[in-house]
C-alpha positions in Angstrom: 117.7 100.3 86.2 118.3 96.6 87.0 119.4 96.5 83.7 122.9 98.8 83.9 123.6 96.8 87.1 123.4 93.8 84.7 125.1 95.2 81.9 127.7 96.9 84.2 128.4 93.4 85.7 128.6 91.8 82.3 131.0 94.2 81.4 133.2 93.7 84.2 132.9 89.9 83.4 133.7 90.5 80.0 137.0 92.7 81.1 138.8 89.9 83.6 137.9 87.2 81.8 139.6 88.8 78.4 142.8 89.5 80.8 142.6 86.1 82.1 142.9 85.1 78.8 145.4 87.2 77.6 147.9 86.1 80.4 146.8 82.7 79.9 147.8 83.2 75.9 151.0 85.3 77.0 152.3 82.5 79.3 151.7 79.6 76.8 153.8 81.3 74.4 157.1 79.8 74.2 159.9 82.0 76.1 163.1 83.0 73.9 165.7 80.6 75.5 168.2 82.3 78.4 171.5 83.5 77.5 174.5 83.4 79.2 176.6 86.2 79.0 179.7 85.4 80.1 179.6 82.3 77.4 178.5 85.0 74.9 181.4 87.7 75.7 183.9 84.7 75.4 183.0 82.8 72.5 181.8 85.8 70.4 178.4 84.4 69.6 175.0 84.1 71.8 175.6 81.3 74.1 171.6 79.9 74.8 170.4 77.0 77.2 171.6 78.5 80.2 171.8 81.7 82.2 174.9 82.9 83.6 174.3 81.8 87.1 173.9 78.3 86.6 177.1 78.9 84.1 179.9 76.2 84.2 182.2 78.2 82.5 182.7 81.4 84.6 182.6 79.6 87.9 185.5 77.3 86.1 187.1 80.8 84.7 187.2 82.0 88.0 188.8 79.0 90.1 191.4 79.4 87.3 192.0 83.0 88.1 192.1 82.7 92.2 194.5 80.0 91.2 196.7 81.4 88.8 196.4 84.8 91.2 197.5 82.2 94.4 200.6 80.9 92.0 201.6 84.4 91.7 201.8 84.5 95.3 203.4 81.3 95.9 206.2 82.0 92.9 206.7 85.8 94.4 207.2 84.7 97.7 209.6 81.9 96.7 211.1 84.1 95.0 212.0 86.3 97.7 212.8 83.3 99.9 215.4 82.2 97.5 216.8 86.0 97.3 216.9 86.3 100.6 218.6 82.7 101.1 221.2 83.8 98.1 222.0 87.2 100.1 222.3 85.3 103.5 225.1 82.4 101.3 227.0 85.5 99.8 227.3 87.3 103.1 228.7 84.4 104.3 230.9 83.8 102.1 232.6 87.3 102.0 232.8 87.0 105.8 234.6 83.4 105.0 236.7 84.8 102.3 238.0 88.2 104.7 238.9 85.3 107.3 240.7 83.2 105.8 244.6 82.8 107.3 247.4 83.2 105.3 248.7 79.5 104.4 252.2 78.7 105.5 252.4 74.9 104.8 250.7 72.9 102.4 249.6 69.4 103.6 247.4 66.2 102.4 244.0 65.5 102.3 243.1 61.8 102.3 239.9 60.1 102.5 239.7 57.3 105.4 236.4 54.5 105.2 234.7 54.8 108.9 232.9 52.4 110.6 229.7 54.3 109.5 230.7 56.1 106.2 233.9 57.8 104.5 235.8 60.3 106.1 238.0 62.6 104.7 240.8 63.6 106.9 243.1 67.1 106.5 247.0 66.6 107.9 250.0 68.7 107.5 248.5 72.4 106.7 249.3 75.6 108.8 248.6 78.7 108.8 249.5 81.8 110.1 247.6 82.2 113.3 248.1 86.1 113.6 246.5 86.9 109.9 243.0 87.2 109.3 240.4 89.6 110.5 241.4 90.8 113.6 245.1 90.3 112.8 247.8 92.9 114.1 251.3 92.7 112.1 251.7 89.2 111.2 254.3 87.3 113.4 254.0 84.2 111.7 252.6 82.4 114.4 252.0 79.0 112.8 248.7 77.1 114.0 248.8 73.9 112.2 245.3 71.8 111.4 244.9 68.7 111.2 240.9 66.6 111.2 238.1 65.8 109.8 235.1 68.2 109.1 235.0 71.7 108.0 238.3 73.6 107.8 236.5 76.7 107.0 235.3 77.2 110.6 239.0 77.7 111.8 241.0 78.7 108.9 238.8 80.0 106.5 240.1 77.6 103.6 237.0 75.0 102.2 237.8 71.2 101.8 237.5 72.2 97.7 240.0 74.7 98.0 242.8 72.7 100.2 242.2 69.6 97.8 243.0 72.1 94.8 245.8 73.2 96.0 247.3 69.4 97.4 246.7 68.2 93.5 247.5 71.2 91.9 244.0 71.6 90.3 240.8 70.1 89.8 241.2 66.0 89.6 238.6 63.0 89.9 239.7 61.4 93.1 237.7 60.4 96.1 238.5 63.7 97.8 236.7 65.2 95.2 234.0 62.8 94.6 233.4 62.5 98.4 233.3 67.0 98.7 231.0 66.9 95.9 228.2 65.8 97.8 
């Protein structure tokens, strides 16, 4: 009986050591190389040396999509700034244009050099006081103007318009190089 016990044993030697060499033989074989897939899908061919989480490429691919993506944004939303800047000038400017008094007397615009920078000074004009937006029947109640700065505040007439009017047109003067800016 000794003798199954030993060829029992022999055979269970036999059996691991043939796996052990199996696996042995199985891991010396050379691996097919990794391929990545996302170099594979792009380029149309099989992409080898590298897997596709140690891939260059898609992590670049994606940077370039979060950024175009965050350009997007930026573009839209400037976009809607500039709208929304552009509604803000044009309601201003209908507001200007329904207030603007009726002009009675045509003046001069002159431009004056200041102590610290050119100046350009409005003399002569009037309007009609009693015109505009909240204006009853007009009385002709003459409010002349005369300063520096922004006419449109009081009469509703820009420094562009009043010098077109005082040369009869567009001209290359110092008024108009001096509203230009």
């Amino acid at each position: 009986m000794t003798w199954y016990l030993w060829m029992l044993l022999g055979v269970v030697v036999y059996v691991g050591v043939s796996y052990y060499l199996t696996e042995s033989l199985i891991a010396l074989k050379p691996k097919p190389p990794e391929a990545c897939s996302w170099c594979t899908s792009t380029s149309g061919h099989t992409v080898t040396g590298h897997s596709y989480a140690t891939c260059r490429g898609s992590a670049a691919a994606q940077r370039a999509e979060e950024q175009r993506r965050a350009d997007l944004k930026s573009e839209k939303e400037r976009r809607t700034e500039a709208s929304q800047q552009r509604a803000a000038h044009d309601e201003a400017e209908r507001a200007r244009q329904a207030g603007k008094l009726r002009m009675l007397q045509i003046g001069t615009i002159t431009t004056r050099t200041g102590s610290r920078r050119n100046e350009i000074h409005i003399t002569g004009w009037g309007f009609d006081a009693l015109s505009g937006p909240c204006s009853g029947p007009s009385g002709g109640a003459f409010e002349p103007y005369s300063g520096t700065g922004a006419p449109e505040r009081t009469c509703g007439w820009t420094v562009q318009e009043l010098h077109a009017i005082a040369h009869g047109g567009a001209c290359r003067c110092d008024v108009a190089r001096l509203t230009q800016r």
